[in-house]
RODO-2510 file (C-alpha; in nm, 4 decimals, decimal comma):
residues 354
     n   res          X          Y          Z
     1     x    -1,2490     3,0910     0,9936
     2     x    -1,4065     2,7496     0,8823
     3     x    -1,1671     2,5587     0,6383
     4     x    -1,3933     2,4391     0,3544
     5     x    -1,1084     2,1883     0,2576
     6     x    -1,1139     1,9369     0,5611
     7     x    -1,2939     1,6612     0,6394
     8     x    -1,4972     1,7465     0,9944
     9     x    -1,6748     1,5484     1,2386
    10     x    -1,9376     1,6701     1,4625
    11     x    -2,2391     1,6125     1,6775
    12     x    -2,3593     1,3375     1,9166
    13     x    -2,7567     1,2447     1,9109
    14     x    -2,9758     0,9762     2,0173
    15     x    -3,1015     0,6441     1,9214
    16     x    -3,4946     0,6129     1,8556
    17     x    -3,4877     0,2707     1,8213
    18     x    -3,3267    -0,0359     1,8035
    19     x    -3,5292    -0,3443     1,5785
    20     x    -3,2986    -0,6579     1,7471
    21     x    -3,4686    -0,8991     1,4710
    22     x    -3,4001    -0,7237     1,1323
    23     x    -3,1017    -0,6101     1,2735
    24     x    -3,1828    -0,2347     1,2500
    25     x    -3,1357     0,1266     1,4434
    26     x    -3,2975     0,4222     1,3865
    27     x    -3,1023     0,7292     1,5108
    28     x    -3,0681     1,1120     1,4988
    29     x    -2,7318     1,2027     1,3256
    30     x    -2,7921     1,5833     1,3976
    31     x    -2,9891     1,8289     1,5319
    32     x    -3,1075     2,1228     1,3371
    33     x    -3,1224     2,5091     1,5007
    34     x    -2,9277     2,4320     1,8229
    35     x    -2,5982     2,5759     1,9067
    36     x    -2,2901     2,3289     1,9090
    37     x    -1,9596     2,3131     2,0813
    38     x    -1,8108     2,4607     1,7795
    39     x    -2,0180     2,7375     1,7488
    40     x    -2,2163     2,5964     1,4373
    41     x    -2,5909     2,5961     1,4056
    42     x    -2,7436     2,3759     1,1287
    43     x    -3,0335     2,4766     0,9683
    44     x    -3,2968     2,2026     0,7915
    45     x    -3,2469     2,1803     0,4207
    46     x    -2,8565     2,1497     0,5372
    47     x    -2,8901     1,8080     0,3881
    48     x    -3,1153     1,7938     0,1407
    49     x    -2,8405     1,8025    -0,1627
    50     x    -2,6541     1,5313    -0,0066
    51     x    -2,9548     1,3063     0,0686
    52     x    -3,0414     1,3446    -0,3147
    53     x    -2,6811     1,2907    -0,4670
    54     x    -2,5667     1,0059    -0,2068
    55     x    -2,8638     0,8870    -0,0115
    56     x    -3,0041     0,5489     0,0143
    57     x    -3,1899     0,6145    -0,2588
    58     x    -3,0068     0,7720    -0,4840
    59     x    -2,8012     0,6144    -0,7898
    60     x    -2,4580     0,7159    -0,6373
    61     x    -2,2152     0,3877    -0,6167
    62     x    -2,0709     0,6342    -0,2896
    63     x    -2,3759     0,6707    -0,0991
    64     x    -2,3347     0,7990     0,2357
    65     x    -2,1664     0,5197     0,4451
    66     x    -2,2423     0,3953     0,8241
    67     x    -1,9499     0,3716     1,0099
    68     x    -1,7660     0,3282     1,3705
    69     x    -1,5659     0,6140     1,5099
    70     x    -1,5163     0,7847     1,1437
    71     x    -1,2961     0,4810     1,0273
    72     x    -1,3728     0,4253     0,6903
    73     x    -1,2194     0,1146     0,7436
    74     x    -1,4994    -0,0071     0,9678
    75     x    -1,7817     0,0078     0,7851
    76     x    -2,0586    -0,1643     1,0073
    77     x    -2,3994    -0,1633     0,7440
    78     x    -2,5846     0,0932     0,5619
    79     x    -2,7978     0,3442     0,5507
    80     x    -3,1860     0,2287     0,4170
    81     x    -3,3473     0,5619     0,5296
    82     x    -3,1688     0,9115     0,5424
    83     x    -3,4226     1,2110     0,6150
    84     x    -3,4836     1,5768     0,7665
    85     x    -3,7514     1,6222     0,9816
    86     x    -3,8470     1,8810     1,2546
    87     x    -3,5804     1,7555     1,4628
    88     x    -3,2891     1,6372     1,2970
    89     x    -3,1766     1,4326     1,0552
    90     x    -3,3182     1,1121     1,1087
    91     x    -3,1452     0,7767     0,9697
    92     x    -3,1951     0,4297     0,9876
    93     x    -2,9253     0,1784     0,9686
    94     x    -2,9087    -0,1778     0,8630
    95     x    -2,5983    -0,3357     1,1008
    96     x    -2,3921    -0,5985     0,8621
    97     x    -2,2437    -0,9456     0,9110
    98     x    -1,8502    -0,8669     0,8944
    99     x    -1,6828    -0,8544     1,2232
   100     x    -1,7491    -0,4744     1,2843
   101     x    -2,0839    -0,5240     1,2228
   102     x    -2,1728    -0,7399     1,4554
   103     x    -1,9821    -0,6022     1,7604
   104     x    -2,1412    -0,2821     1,6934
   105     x    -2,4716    -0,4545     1,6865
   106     x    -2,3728    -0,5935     2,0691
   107     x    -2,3088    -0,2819     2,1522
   108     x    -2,5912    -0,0943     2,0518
   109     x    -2,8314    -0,3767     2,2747
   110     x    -2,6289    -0,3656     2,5101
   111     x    -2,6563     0,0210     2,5625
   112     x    -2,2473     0,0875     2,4946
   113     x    -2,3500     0,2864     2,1523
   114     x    -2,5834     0,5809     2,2632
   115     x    -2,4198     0,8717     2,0070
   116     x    -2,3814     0,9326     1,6790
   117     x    -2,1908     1,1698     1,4562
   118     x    -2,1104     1,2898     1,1126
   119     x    -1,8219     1,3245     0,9088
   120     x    -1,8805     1,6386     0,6918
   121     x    -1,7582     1,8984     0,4704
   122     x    -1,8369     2,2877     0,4504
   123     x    -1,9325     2,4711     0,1686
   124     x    -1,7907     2,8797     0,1834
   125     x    -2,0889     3,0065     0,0393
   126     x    -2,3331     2,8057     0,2567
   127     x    -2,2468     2,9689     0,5462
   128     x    -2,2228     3,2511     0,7483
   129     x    -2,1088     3,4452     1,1126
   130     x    -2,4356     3,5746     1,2878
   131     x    -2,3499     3,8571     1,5765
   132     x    -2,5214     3,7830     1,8906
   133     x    -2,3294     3,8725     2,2210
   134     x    -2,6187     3,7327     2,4608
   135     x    -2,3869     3,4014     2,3294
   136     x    -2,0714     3,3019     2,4112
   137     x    -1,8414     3,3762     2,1316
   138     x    -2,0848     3,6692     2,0694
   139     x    -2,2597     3,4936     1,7831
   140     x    -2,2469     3,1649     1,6018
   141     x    -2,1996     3,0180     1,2453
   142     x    -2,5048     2,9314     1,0586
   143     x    -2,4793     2,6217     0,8218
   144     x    -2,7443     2,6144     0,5540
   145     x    -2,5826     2,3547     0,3623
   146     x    -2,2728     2,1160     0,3952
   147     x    -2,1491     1,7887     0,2219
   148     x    -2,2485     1,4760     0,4251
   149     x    -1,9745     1,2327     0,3554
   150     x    -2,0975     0,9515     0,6370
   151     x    -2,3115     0,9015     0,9844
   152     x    -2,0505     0,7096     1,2820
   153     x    -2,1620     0,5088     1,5809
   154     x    -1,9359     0,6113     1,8616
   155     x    -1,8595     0,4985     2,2027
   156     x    -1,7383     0,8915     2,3446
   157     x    -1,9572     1,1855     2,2391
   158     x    -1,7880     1,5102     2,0909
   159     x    -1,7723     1,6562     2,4221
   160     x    -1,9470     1,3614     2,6667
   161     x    -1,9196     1,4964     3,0507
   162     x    -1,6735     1,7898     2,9429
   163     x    -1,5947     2,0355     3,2010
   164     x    -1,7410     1,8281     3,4566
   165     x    -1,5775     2,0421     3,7532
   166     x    -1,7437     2,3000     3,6752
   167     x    -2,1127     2,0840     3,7276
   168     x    -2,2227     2,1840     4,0192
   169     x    -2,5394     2,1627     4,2901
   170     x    -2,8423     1,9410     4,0828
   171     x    -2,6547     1,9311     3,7762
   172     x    -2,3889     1,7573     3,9544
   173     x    -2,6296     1,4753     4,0742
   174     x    -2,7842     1,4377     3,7610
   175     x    -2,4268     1,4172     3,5725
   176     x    -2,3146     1,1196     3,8194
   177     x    -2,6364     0,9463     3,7782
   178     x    -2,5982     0,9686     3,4100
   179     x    -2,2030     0,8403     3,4287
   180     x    -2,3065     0,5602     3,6695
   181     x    -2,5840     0,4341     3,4098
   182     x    -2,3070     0,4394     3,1552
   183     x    -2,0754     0,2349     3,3757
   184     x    -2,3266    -0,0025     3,4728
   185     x    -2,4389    -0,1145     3,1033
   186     x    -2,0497    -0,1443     3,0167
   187     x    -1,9995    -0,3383     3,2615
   188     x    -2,2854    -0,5656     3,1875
   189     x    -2,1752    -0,5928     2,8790
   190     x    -1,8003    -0,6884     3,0036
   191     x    -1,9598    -0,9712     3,2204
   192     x    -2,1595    -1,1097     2,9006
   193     x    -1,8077    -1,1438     2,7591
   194     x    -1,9450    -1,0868     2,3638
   195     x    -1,7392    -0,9663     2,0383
   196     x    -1,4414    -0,9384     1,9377
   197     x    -1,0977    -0,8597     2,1630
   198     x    -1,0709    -0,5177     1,9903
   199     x    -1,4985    -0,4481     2,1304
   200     x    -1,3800    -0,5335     2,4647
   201     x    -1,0806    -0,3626     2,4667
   202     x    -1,2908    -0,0607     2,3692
   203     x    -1,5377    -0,0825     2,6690
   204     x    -1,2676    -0,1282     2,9595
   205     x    -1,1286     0,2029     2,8351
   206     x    -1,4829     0,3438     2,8496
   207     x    -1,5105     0,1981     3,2007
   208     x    -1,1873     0,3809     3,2646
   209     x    -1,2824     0,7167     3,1692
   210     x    -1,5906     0,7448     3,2426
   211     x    -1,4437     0,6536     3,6048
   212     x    -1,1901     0,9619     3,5975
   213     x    -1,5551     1,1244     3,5403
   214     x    -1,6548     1,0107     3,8626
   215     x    -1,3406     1,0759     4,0745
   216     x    -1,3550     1,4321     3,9468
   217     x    -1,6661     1,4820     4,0026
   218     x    -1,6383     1,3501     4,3598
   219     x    -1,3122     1,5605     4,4303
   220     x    -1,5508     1,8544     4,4487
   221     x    -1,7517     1,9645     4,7295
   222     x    -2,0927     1,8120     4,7298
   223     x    -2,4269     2,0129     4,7286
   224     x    -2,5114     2,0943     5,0828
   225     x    -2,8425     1,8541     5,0712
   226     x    -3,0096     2,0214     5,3892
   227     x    -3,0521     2,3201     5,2002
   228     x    -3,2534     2,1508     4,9228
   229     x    -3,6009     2,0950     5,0612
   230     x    -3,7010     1,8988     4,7685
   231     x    -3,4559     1,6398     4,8044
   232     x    -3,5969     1,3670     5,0497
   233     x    -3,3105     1,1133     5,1922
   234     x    -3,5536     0,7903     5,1391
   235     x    -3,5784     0,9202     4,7401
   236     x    -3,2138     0,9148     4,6648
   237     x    -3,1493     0,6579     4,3929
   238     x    -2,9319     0,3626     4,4961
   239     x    -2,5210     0,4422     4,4154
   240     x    -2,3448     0,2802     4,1924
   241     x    -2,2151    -0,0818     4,2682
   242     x    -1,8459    -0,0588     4,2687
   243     x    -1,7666    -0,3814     4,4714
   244     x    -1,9128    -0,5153     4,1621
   245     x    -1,7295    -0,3220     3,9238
   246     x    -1,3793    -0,3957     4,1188
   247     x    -1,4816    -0,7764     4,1480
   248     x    -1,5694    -0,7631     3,7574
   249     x    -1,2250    -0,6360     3,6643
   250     x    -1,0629    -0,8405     3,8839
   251     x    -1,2056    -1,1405     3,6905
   252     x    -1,0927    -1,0141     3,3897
   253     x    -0,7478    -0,9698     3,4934
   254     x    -0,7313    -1,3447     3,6397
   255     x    -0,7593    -1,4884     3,2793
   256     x    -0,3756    -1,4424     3,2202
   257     x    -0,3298    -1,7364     3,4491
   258     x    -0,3293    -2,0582     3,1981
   259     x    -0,1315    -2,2996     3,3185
   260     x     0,2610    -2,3592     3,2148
   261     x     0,1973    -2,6494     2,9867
   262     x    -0,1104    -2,4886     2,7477
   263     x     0,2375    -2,1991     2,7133
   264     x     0,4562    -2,4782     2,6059
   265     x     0,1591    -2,6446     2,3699
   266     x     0,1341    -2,3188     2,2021
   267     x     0,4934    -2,2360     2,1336
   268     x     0,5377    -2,6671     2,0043
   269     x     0,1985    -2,5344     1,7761
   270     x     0,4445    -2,2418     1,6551
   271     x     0,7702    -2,4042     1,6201
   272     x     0,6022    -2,7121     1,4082
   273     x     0,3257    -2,4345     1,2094
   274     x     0,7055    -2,2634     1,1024
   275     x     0,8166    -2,6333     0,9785
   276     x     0,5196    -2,6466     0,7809
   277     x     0,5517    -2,3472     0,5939
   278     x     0,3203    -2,1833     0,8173
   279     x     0,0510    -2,3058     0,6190
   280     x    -0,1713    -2,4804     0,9048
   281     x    -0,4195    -2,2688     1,0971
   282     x    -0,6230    -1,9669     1,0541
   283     x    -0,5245    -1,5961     1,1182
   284     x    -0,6991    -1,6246     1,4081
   285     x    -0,5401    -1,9236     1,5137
   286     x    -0,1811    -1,8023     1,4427
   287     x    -0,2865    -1,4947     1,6555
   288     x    -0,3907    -1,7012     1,9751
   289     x    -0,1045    -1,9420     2,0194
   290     x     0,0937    -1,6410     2,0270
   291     x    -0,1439    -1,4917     2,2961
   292     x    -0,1021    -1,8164     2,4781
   293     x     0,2583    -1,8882     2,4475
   294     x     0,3056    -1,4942     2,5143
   295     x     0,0994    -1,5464     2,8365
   296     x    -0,1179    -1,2503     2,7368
   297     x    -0,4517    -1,1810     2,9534
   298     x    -0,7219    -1,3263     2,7538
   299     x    -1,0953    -1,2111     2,7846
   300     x    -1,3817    -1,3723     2,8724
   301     x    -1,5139    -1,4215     2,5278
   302     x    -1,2185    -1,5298     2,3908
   303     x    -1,2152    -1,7829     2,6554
   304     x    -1,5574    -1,9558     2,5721
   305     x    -1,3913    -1,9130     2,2054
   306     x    -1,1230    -2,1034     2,2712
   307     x    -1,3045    -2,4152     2,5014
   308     x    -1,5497    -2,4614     2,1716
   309     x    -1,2841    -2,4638     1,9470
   310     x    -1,0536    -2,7108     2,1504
   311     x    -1,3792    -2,9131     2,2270
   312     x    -1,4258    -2,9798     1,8161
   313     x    -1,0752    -3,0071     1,7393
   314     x    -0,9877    -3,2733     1,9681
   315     x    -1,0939    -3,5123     1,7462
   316     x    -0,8465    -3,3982     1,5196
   317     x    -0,5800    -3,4417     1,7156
   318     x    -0,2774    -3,6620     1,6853
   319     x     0,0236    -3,6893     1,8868
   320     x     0,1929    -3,9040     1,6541
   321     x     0,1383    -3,6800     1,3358
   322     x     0,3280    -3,3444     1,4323
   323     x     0,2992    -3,2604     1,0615
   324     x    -0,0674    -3,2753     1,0566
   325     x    -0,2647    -2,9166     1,0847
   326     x    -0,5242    -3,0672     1,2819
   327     x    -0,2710    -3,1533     1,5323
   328     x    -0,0599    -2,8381     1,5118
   329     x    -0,4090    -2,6432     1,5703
   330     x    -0,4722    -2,8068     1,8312
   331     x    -0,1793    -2,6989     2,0105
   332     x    -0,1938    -2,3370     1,8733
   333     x    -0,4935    -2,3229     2,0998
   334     x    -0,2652    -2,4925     2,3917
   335     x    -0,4421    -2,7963     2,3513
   336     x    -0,5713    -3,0633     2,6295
   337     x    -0,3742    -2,8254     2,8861
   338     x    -0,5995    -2,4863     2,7477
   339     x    -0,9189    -2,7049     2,6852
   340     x    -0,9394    -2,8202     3,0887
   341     x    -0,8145    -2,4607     3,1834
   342     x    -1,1121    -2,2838     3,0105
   343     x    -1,3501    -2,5844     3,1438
   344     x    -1,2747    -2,5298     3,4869
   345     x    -1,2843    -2,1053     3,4703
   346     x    -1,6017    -2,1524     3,3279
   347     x    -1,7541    -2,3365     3,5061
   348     x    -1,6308    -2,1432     3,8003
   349     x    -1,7689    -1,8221     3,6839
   350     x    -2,0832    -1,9886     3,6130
   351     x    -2,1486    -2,0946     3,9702
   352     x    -2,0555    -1,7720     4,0721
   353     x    -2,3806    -1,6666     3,9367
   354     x    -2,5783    -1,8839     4,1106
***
């Protein structure tokens, strides 16, 4: 029995398009007249209600919100455009500014947001157990109408690559394609280094299970190809690079190596930001010189972060003023020691490239 009383989440479609200049993706929410992995089947005209009360254009002050992973707490933009058609229901979304708006705008170019859901609530009389045992579950629930309470970017689909054991023969080779493509564009987007810590964070952990996908998947017998006559040896796409992917993580992991003194700059930064009242330096700036005195791995984009910071406040810096907060942000940051340390790894990685 469907509980009309909780708040639900469902459903992972696909992006239509994605306008890089006016900041803007248009996406398919859900998909109308197709069995889920809960057994539900939405009908069009399942929206319609909640389009009118809390759409875009609609005089509600709680219109339905665009958000990442269901967390109303991370509201990344808004909805301009929310509307059935044939398909689906169709929505366009305008990414904000704040911090959670722009890391989900880095991930959607660079290919890390594919799937969307919603965040919904059912209505008792709206819906209804149809008998059908062709199905599993010998029928299905059919959803005229629910409450649309928000539209989420996510990184994992409701059920992305479930039961993958089970894939077998074709289906198989398709499914590892389709996890290697996935890989690949996270870890592009790793090697750009872009966002916050937190959007990083997020993608190694995609890299990481979408590479249990891959070991599982491999565990298993392959297809016997010679039985195939369709499938030609000089036609089989080119596997997945994982030199690459080993070398890329490896880089990533190196960045906890900042030398002894930047550590020792850092924890001065702390000890004289406590003198002051803690009043010197931003959040942000607080945050790192623990990082740094703490050792902690830092990532790539936090690196470049922290060489263009240390390159402008230099200037501010002065040794014989330890009560200054240009000086004690300076050493936050680990100061001259940091500044050369992020100089030389990036200049290292950038030759790398060549």
């Amino acid at each position: 029995m469907k509980s009309t009383k909780l708040y639900n989440t469902k459903g992972a479609y696909e992006i239509k398009d994605l306008d890089s200049e006016n900041r803007q993706v248009a996406v398919y929410l859900s998909k109308f007249d197709t069995i889920d992995s809960d057994g539900d089947l939405i009908r069009p005209g399942a929206f319609t209600k909640s389009i009118q009360e809390r759409g875009p254009m609609s005089s509600s002050n709680r219109k339905i919100a665009f958000l990442r992973h269901h967390e109303w707490t991370k509201q990344i933009g808004i909805f301009t455009e929310i509307a059935e058609d044939s398909h689906g229901l169709f929505a366009v979304g305008k990414l904000g500014r704040s911090t959670d708006g722009e890391d989900a705008y880095r991930d959607y170019a660079d290919g890390i947001i594919k799937e969307h859901s919603i965040g919904f609530q059912y209505i008792a009389d709206k819906m209804g157990f149809v008998a059908d045992e062709t199905i599993k579950g010998d029928g299905y629930n059919e959803i005229r109408e629910l409450i649309l309470w928000e539209g989420s970017a996510v990184t994992f689909g409701s059920n992305p690559f479930t039961n993958v054991v089970e894939v077998k023969g074709q289906d198989r080779t398709d499914a590892i394609h389709e996890i290697e493509k996935e890989l690949g564009a996270c870890i592009r987007a790793l090697s750009n280094g872009k966002g916050t810590d937190d959007r990083l964070h997020n993608i190694e952990m995609k890299v990481k299970y979408l590479s249990a996908q891959l070991v599982l998947l491999a565990s298993k017998d392959p297809a016997p190809v010679s039985q195939s006559p369709a499938v030609k040896s000089a036609e089989a796409p080119k596997s997945f690079d994982w030199p690459f992917v080993v070398k890329s993580m490896e880089q990533k992991a190196t960045f906890s190596d900042h030398p002894e003194q930047a550590k020792k700059n850092a924890k001065r930064g702390i000890e004289l930001n406590a003198e002051q009242n803690n009043r010197c330096a931003t959040a942000v700036g607080k945050k790192r010189g623990t990082q740094i005195a703490n050792g902690e791995p830092l990532s790539l984009d936090v690196l470049k972060r922290s060489y263009s910071f240390l390159s402008r406040a230099e200037t501010y810096y002065d040794p014989q003023d330890p009560t200054a907060c240009g000086t004690i942000s300076y050493l936050l940051w680990g100061g001259k020691a940091m500044l050369n340390y992020c100089r030389t790894t990036l200049e290292r990685l950038e030759a790398e490239k060549k």
